[in-house]
C-alpha atoms as an extended CHARMM CRD file, in Angstrom:
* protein
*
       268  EXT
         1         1  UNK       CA            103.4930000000      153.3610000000       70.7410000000  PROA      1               0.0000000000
         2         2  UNK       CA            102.1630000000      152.0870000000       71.2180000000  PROA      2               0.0000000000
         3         3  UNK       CA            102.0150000000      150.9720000000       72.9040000000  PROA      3               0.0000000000
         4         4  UNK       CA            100.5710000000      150.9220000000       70.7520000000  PROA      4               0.0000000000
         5         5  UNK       CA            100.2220000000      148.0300000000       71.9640000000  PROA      5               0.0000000000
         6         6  UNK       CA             97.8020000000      147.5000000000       74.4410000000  PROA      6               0.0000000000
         7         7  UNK       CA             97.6860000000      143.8550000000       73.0930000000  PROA      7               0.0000000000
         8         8  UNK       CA            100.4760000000      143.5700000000       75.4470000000  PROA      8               0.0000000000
         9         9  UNK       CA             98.4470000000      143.9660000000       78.2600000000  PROA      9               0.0000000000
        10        10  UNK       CA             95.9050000000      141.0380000000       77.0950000000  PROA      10              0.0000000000
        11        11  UNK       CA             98.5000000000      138.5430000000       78.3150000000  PROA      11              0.0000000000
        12        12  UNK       CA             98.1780000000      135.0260000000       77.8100000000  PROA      12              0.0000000000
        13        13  UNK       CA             99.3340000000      131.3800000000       78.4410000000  PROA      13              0.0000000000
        14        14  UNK       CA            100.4610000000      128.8590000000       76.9660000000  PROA      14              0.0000000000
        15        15  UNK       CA            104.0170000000      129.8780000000       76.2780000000  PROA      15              0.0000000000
        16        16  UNK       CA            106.4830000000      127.4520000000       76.7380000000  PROA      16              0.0000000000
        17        17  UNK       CA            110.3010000000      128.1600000000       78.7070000000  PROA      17              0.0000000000
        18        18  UNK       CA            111.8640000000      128.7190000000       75.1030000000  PROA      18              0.0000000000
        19        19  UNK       CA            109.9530000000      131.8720000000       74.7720000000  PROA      19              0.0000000000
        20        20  UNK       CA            112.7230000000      133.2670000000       76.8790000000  PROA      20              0.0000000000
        21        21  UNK       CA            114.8780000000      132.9980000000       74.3680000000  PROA      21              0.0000000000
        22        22  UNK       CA            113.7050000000      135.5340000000       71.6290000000  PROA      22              0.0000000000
        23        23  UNK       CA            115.0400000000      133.4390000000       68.6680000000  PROA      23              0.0000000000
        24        24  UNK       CA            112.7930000000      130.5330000000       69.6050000000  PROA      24              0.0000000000
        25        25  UNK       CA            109.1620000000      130.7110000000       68.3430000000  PROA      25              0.0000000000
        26        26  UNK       CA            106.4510000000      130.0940000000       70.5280000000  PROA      26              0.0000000000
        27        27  UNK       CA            104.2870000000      126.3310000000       69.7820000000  PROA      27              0.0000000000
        28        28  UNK       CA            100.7420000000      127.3070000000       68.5560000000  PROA      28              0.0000000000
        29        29  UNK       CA             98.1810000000      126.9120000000       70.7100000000  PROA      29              0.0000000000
        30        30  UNK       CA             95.5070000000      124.7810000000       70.5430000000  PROA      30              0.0000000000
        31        31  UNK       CA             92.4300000000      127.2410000000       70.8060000000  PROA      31              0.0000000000
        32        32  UNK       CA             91.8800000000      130.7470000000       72.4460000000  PROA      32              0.0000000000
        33        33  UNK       CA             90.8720000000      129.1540000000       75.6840000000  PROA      33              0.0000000000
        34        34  UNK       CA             94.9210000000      128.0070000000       75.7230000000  PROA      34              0.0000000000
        35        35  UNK       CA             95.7700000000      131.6060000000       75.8250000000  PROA      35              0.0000000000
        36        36  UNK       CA             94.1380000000      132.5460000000       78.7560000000  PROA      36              0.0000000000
        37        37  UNK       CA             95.0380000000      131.9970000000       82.3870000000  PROA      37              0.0000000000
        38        38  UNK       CA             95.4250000000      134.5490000000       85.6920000000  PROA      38              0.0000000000
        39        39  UNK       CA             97.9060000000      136.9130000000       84.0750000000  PROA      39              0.0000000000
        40        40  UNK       CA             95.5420000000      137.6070000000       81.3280000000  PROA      40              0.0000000000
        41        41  UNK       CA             92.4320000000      138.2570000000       83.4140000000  PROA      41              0.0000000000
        42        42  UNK       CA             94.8140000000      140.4390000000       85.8670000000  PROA      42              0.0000000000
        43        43  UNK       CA             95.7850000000      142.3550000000       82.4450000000  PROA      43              0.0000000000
        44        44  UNK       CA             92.4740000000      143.0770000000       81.0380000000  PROA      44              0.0000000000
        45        45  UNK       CA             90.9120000000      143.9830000000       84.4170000000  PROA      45              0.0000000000
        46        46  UNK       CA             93.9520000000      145.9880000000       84.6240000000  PROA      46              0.0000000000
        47        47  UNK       CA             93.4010000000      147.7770000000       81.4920000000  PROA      47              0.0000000000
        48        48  UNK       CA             89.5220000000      148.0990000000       82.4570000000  PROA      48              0.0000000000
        49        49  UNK       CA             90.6740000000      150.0410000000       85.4290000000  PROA      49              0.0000000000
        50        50  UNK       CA             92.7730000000      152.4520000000       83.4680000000  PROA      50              0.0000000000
        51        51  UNK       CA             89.5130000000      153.1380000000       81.5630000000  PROA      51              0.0000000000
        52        52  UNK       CA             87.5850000000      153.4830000000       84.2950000000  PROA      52              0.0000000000
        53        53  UNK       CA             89.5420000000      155.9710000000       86.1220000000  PROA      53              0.0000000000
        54        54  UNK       CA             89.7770000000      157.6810000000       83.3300000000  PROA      54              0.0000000000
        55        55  UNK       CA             85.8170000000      158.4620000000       82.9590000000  PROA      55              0.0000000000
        56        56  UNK       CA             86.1440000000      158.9000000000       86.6830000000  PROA      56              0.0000000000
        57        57  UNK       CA             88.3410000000      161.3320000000       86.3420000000  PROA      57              0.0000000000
        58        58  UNK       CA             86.5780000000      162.8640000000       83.7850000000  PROA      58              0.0000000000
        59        59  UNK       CA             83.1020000000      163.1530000000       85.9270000000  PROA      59              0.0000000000
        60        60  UNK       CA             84.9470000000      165.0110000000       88.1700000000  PROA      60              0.0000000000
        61        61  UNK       CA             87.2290000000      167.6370000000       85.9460000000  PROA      61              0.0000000000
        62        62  UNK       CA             84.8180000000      168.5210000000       83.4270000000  PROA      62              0.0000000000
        63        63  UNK       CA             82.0040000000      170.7200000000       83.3780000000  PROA      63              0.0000000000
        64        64  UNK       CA             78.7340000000      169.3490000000       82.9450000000  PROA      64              0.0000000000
        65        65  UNK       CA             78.2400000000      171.4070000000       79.7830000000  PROA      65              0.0000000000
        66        66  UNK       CA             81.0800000000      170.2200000000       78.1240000000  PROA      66              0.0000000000
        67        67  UNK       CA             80.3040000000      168.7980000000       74.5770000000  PROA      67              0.0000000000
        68        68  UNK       CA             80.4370000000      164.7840000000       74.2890000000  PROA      68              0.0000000000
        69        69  UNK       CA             83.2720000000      164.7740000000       71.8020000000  PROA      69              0.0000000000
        70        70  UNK       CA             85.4820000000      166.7190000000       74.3750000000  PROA      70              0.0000000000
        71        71  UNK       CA             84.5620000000      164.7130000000       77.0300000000  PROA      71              0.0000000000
        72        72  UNK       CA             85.4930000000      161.2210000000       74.5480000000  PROA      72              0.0000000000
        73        73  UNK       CA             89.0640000000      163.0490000000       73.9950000000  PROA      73              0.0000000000
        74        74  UNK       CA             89.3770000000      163.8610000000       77.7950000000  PROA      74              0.0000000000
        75        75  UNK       CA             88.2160000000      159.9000000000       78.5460000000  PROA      75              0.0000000000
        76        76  UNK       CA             90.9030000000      159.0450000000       75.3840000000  PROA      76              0.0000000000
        77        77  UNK       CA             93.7150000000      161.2500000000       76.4920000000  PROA      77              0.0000000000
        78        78  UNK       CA             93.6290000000      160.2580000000       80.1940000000  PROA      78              0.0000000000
        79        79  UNK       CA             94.0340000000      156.8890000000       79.1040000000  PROA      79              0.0000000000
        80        80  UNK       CA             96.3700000000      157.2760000000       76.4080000000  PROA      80              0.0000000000
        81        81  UNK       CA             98.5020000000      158.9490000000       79.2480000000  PROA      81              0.0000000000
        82        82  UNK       CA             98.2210000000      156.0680000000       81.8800000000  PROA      82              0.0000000000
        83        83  UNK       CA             99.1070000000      153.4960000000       79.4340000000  PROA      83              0.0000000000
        84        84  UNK       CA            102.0200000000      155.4090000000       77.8680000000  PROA      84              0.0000000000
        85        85  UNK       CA            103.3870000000      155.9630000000       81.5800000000  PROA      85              0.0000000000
        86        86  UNK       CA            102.4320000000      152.7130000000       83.3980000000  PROA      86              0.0000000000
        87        87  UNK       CA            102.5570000000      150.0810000000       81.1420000000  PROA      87              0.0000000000
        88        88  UNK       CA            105.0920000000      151.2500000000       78.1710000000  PROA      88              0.0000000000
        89        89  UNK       CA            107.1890000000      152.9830000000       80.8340000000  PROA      89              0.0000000000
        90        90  UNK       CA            107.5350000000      149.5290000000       82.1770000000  PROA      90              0.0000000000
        91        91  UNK       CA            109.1730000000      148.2370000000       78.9860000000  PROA      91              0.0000000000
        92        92  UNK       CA            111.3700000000      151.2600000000       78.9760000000  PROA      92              0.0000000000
        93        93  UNK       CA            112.5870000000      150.2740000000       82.5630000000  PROA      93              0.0000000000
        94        94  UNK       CA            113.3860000000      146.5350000000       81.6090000000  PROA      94              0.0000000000
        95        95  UNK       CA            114.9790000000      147.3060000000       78.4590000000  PROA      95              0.0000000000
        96        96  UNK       CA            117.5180000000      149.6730000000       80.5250000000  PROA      96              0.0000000000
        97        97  UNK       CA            117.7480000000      148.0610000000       83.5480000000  PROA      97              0.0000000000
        98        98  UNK       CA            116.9370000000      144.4050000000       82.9540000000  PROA      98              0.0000000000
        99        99  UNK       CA            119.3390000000      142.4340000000       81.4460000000  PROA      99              0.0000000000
       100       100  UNK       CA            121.4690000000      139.1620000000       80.8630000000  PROA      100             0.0000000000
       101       101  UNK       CA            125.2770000000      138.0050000000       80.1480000000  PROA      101             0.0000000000
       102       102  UNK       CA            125.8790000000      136.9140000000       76.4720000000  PROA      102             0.0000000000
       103       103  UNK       CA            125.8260000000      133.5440000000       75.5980000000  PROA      103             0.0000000000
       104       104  UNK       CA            127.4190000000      132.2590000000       72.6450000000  PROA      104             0.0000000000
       105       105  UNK       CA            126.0300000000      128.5440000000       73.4460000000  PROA      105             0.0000000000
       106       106  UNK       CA            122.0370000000      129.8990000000       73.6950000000  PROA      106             0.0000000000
       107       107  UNK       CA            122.1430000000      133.3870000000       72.3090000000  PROA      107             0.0000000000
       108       108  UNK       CA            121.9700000000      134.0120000000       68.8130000000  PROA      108             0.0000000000
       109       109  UNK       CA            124.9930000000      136.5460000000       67.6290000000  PROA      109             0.0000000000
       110       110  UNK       CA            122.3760000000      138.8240000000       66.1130000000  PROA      110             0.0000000000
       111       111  UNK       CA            120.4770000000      139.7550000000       69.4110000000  PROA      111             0.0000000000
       112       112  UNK       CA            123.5270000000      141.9550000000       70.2100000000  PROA      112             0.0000000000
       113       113  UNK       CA            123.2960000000      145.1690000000       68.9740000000  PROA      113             0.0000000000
       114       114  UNK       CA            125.7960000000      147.1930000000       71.2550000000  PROA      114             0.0000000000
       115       115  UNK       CA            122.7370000000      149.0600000000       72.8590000000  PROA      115             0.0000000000
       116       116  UNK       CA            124.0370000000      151.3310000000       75.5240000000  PROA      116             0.0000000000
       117       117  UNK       CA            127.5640000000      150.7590000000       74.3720000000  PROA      117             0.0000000000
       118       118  UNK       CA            127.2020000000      146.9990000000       75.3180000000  PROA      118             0.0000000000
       119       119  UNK       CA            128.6490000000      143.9010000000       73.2700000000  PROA      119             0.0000000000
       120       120  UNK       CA            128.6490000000      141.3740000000       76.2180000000  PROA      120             0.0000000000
       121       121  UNK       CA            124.9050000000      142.1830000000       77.7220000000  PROA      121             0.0000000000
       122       122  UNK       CA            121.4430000000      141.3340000000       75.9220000000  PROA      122             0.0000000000
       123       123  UNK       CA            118.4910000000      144.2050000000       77.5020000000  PROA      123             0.0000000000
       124       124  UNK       CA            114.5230000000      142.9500000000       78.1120000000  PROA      124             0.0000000000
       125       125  UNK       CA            112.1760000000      141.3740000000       79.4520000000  PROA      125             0.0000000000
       126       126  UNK       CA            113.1500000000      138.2640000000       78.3530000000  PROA      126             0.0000000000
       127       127  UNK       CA            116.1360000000      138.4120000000       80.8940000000  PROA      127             0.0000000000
       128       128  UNK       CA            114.2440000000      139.4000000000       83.9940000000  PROA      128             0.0000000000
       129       129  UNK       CA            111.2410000000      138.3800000000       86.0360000000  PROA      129             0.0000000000
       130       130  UNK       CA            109.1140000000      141.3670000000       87.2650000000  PROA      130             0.0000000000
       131       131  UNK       CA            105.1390000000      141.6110000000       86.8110000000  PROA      131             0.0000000000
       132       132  UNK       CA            106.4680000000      144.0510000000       83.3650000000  PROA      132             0.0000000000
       133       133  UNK       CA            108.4050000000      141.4370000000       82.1470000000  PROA      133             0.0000000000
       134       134  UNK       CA            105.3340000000      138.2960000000       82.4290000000  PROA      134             0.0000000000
       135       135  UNK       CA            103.2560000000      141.0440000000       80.2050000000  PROA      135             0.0000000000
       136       136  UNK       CA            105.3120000000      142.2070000000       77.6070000000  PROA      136             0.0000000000
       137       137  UNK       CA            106.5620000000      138.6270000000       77.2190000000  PROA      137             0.0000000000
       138       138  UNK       CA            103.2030000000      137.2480000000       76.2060000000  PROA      138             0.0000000000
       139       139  UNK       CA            102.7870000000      139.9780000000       73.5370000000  PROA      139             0.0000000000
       140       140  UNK       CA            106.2070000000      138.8230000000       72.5460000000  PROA      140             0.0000000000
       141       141  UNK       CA            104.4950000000      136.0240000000       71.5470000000  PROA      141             0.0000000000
       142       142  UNK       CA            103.0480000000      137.8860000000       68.4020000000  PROA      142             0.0000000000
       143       143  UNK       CA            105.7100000000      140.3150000000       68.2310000000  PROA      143             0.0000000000
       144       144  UNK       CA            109.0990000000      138.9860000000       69.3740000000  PROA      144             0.0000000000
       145       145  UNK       CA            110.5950000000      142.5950000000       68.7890000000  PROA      145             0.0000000000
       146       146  UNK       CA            109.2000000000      143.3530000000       72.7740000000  PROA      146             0.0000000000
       147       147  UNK       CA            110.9940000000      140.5760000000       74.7170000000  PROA      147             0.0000000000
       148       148  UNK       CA            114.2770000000      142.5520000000       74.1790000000  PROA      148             0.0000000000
       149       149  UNK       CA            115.6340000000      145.9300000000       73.3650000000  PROA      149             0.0000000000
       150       150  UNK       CA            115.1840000000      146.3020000000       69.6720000000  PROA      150             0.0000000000
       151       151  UNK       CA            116.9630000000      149.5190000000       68.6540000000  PROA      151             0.0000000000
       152       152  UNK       CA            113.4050000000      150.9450000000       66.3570000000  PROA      152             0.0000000000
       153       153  UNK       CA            110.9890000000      150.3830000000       69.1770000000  PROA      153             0.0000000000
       154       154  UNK       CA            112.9020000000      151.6870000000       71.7730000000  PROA      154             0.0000000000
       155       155  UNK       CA            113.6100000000      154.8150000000       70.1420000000  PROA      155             0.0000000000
       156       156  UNK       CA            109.6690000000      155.1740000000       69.3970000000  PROA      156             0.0000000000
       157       157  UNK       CA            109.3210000000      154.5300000000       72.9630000000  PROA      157             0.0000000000
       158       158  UNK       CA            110.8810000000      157.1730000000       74.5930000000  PROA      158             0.0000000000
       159       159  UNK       CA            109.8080000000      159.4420000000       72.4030000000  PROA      159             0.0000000000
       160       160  UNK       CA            105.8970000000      158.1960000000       73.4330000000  PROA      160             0.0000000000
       161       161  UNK       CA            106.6910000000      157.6790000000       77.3290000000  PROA      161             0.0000000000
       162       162  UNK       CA            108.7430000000      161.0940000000       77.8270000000  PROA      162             0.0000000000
       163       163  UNK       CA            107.3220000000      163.1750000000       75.0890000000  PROA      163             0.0000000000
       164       164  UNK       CA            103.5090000000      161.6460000000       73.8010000000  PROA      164             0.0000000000
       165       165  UNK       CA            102.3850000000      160.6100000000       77.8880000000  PROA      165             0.0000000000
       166       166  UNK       CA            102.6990000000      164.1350000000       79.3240000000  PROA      166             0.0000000000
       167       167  UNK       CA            101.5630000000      165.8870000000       76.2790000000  PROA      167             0.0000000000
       168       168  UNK       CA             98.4350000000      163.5750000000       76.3910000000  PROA      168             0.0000000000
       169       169  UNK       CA             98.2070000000      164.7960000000       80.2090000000  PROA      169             0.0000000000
       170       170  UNK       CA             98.4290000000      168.3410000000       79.4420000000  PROA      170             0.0000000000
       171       171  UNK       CA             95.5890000000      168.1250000000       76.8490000000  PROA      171             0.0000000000
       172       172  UNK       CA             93.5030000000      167.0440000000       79.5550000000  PROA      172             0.0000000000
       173       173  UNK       CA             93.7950000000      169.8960000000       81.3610000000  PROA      173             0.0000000000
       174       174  UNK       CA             93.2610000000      172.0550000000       78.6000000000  PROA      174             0.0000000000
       175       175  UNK       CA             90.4950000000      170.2170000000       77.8640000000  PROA      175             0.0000000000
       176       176  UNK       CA             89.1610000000      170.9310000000       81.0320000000  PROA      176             0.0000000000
       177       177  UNK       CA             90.4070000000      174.1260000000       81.4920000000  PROA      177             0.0000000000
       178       178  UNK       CA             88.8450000000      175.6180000000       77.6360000000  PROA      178             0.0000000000
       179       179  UNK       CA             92.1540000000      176.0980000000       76.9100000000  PROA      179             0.0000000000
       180       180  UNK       CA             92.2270000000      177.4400000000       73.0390000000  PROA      180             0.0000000000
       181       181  UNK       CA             95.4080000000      176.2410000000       72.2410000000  PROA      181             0.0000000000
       182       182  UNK       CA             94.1500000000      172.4640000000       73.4190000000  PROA      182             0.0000000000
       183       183  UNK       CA             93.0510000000      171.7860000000       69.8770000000  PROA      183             0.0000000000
       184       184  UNK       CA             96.3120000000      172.1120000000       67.4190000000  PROA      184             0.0000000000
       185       185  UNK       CA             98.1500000000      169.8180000000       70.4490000000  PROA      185             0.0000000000
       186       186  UNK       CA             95.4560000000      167.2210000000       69.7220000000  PROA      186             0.0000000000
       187       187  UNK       CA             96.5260000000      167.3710000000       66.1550000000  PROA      187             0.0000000000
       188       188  UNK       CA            100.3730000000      167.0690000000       67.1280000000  PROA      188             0.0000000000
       189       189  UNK       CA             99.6040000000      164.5060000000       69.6660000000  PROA      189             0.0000000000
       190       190  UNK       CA             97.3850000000      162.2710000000       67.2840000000  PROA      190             0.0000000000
       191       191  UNK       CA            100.0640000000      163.0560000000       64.2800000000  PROA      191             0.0000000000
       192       192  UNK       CA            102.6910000000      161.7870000000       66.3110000000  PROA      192             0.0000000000
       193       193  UNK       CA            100.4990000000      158.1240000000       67.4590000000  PROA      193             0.0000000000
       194       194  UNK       CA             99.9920000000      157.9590000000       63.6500000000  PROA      194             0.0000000000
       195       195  UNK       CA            103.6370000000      158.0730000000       62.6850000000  PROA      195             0.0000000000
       196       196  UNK       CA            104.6920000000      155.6390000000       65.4490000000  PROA      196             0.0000000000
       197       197  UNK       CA            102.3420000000      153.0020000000       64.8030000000  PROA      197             0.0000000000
       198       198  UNK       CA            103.5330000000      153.2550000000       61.0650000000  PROA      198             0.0000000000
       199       199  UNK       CA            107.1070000000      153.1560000000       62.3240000000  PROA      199             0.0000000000
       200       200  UNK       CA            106.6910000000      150.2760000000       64.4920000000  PROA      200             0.0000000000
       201       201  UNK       CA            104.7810000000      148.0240000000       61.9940000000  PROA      201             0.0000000000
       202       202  UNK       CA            106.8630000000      149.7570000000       58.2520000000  PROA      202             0.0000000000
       203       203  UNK       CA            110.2220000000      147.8100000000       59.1820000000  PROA      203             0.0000000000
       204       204  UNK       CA            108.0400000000      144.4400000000       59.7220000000  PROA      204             0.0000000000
       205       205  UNK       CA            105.9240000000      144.4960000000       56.2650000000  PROA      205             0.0000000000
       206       206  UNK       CA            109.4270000000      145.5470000000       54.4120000000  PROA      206             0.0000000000
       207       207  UNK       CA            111.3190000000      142.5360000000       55.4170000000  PROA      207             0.0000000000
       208       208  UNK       CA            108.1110000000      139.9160000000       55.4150000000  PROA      208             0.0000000000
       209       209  UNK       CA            107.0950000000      140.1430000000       59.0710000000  PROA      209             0.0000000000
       210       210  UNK       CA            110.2510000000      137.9380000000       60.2370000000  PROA      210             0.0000000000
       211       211  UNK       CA            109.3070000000      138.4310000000       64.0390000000  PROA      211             0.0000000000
       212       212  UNK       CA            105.5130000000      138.9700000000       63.5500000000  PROA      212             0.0000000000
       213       213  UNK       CA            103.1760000000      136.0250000000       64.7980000000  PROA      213             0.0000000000
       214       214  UNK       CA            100.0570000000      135.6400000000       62.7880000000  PROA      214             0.0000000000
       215       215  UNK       CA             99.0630000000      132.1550000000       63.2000000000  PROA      215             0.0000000000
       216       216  UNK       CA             96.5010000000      132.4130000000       65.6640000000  PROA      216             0.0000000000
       217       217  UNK       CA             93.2740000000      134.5810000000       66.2610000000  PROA      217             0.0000000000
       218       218  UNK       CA             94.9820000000      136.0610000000       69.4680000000  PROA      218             0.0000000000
       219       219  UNK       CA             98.0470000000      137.1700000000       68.4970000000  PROA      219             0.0000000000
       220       220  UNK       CA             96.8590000000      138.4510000000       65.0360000000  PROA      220             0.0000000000
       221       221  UNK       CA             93.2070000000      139.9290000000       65.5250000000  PROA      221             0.0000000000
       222       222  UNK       CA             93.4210000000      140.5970000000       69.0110000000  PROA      222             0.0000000000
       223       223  UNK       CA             97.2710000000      141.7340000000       69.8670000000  PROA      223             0.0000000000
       224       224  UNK       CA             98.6910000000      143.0430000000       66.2210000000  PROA      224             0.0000000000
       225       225  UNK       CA             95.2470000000      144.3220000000       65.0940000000  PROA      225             0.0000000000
       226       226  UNK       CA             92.8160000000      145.3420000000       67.2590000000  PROA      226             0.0000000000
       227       227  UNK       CA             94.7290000000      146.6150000000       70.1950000000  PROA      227             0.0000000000
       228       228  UNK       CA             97.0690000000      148.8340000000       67.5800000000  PROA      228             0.0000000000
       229       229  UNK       CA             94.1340000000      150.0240000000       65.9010000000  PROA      229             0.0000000000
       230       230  UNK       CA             93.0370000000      152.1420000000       69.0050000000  PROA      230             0.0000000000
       231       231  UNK       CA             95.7770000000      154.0320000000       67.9640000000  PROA      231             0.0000000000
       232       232  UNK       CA             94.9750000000      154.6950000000       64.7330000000  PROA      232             0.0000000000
       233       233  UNK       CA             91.1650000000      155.2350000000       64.7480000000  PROA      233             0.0000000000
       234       234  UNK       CA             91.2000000000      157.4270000000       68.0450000000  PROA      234             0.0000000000
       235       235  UNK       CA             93.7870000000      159.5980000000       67.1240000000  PROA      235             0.0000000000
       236       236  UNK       CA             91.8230000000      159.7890000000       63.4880000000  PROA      236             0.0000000000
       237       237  UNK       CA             88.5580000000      161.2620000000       65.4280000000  PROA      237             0.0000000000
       238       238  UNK       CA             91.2030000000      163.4740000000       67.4100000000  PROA      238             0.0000000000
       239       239  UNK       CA             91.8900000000      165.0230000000       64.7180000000  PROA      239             0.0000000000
       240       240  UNK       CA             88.5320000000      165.7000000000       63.1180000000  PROA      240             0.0000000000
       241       241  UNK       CA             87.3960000000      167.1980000000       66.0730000000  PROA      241             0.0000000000
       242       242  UNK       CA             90.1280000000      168.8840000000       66.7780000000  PROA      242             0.0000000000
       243       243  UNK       CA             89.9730000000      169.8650000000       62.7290000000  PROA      243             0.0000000000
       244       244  UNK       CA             86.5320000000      170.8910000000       63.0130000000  PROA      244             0.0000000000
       245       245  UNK       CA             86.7940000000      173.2440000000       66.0810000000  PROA      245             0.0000000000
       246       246  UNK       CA             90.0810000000      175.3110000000       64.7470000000  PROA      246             0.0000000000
       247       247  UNK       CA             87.0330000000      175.8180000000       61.4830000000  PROA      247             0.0000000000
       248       248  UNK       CA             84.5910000000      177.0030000000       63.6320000000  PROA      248             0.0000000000
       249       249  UNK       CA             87.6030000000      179.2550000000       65.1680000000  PROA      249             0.0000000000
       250       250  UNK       CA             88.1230000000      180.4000000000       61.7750000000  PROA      250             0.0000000000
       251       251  UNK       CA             84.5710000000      181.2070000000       61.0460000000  PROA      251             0.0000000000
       252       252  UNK       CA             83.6490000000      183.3170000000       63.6520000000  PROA      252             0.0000000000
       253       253  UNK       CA             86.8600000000      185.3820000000       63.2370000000  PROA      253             0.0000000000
       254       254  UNK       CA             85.9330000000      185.9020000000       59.3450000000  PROA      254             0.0000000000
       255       255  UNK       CA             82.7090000000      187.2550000000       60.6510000000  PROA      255             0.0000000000
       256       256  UNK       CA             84.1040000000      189.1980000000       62.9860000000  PROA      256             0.0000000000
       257       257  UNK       CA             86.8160000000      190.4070000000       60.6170000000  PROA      257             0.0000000000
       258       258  UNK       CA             83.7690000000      191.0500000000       57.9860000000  PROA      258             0.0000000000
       259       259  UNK       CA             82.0040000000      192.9830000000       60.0370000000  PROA      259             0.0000000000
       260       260  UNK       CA             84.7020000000      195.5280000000       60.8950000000  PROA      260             0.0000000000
       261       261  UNK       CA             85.1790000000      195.9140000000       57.8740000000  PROA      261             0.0000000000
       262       262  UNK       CA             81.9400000000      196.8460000000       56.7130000000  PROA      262             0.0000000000
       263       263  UNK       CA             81.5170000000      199.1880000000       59.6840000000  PROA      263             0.0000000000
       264       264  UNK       CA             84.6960000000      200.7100000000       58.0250000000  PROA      264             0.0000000000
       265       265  UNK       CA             83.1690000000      201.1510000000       54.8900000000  PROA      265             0.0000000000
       266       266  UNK       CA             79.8560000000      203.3160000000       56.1280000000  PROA      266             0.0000000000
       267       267  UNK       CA             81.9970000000      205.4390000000       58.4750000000  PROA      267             0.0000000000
       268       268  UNK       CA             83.8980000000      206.0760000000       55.0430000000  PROA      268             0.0000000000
C-alpha cells in the first residue's frame, strides 16, 4: 500500500520525543529546510537506488526490441516489488515483533486494540528503535496511523507484502519472458494498488482526517499526495497498456477467426 507510501521513505526532522507517543501531534515546522536532515537524504538516495536497480535490471532482462511501454512496466513492477518487500515488509516486521508494555499513565486507552490477542502490549514503530522504525516514524508525522499497528493498514499490508510484492515480481518475468498471460495480471495487480490506496485513505476522509497531518507542504504535497499518487497514476497506465494489448489480442484472433470462416464458406 502502499506503501503506498513511499512518502515514508522521504524521512524528515524535526520531530520532537512526543512523536513517540502516537496520541501526541508533532509541532509544525518552521520551513521545509526543518524537515530535512541525514535520515532523509539516506531515504531518498535509498529510494533512488531501488529505481536504479530496477532499470538496471531491466537493461539486462529485456530484449532490446522490447516496446518502451513494457520496458516502463518492467522498470514500475521491479520497483513496486522492492518497495513492497523492503520497505513495507519492514513495517510488517515492527508491527509484529516490535512492541511496548501498556501504560495507563502515558498511553491513551484507545491505542489498544487487542491485536494478536493482546490487551496489555501496544505493536509499532513507535515502541522500537531499528533503521524501519526512524522511517516510518517520520511519515507518522503526516499519518499517525504508521507509528503503530492500526488494525485497516495492517490488514492492507499483508495483503500488498505477501500477495501484491511477488505478484509484481512474477510480472516481471513475464514481461521478460513474452509471457501472454502477463497482461490480465497487470490488470489484477494495478486493480488491487487501486483498491488499497482507496482503503487506506476512505476511513480517513469519513471521519475528518483525525490522524492525517496537512499543515505543512511536506507532509501534505510531498508524503500524503505525491508519493501515494505513484500508486494511482502508474497502476492507471498499467492498465491501459495492459487494456490495449489484450485488444490487439482480440483483433488478430477476429481476423483469424474471419478468415476461417470465409475459407469455409468457398469450400462450401
Amino acid at each position: 500500500m502502499i506503501l503506498i507510501v513511499i512518502g515514508t521513505l522521504l524521512v524528515a526532522s524535526g520531530a520532537s520525543a512526543d512523536i513517540n507517543k502516537p496520541t501526541t501531534a508533532p509541532p509544525d515546522p518552521i520551513s521545509v529546510l526543518d524537515l530535512i536532515d541525514a535520515t532523509t537524504i539516506i531515504s531518498l538516495l535509498a529510494v533512488v537506488a531501488i529505481l536504479a536497480s530496477s532499470y538496471a535490471i531491466s537493461l539486462r532482462a529485456l530484449d532490446s526490441a522490447t516496446p518502451s511501454r513494457f520496458r516502463i512496466l518492467f522498470i514500475w513492477h521491479a520497483f513496486d516489488f522492492l518497495i513492497h518487500t523492503i520497505f513495507e515488509g519492514s513495517f510488517l516486521y515492527n508491527c509484529f515483533f516490535t512492541s511496548a508494555p501498556f501504560d495507563p499513565a502515558v498511553h491513551h486507552p484507545a491505542l489498544l486494540t487487542n491485536f494478536l490477542g493482546t490487551s496489555n502490549k501496544l505493536f509499532g514503530a513507535a515502541y522500537g528503535d531499528n533503521w524501519a522504525t526512524k522511517l516510518w516514524m517520520v511519515y507518522a508525522q503526516a499519518d499517525k496511523r504508521w507509528a503503530g499497528a492500526d488494525l485497516t493498514v495492517v490488514s492492507l499490508e499483508l495483503l500488498t507484502v505477501l500477495g501484491a510484492g511477488p505478484l509484481a515480481a512474477w510480472i516481471c518475468y513475464g514481461i521478460a519472458k513474452k509471457d501472454w498471460r502477463v497482461s490480465f495480471w497487470i490488470v489484477v495487480l494495478a486493480t488491487g494498488e487501486l483498491y488499497g490506496g482507496f482503503m487506506t485513505f476512505a476511513p480517513e476522509w469519513l471521519t475528518g482526517n483525525q490522524n492525517l497531518d496537512g499543515s505543512n507542504f511536506m507532509f501534505l504535497w510531498v508524503y500524503l499526495v505525491f508519493f501515494n499518487m505513484l500508486w494511482v497514476f502508474l497502476p492507471l497506465y498499467a492498465m491501459w497498456v495492459s487494456f490495449d494489448d489484450m485488444k490487439n489480442a482480440f483483433m488478430v484472433r477476429n481476423k483469424v477467426v474471419n478468415a476461417a470462416l470465409q475459407r469455409q464458406k468457398k469450400e462450401k
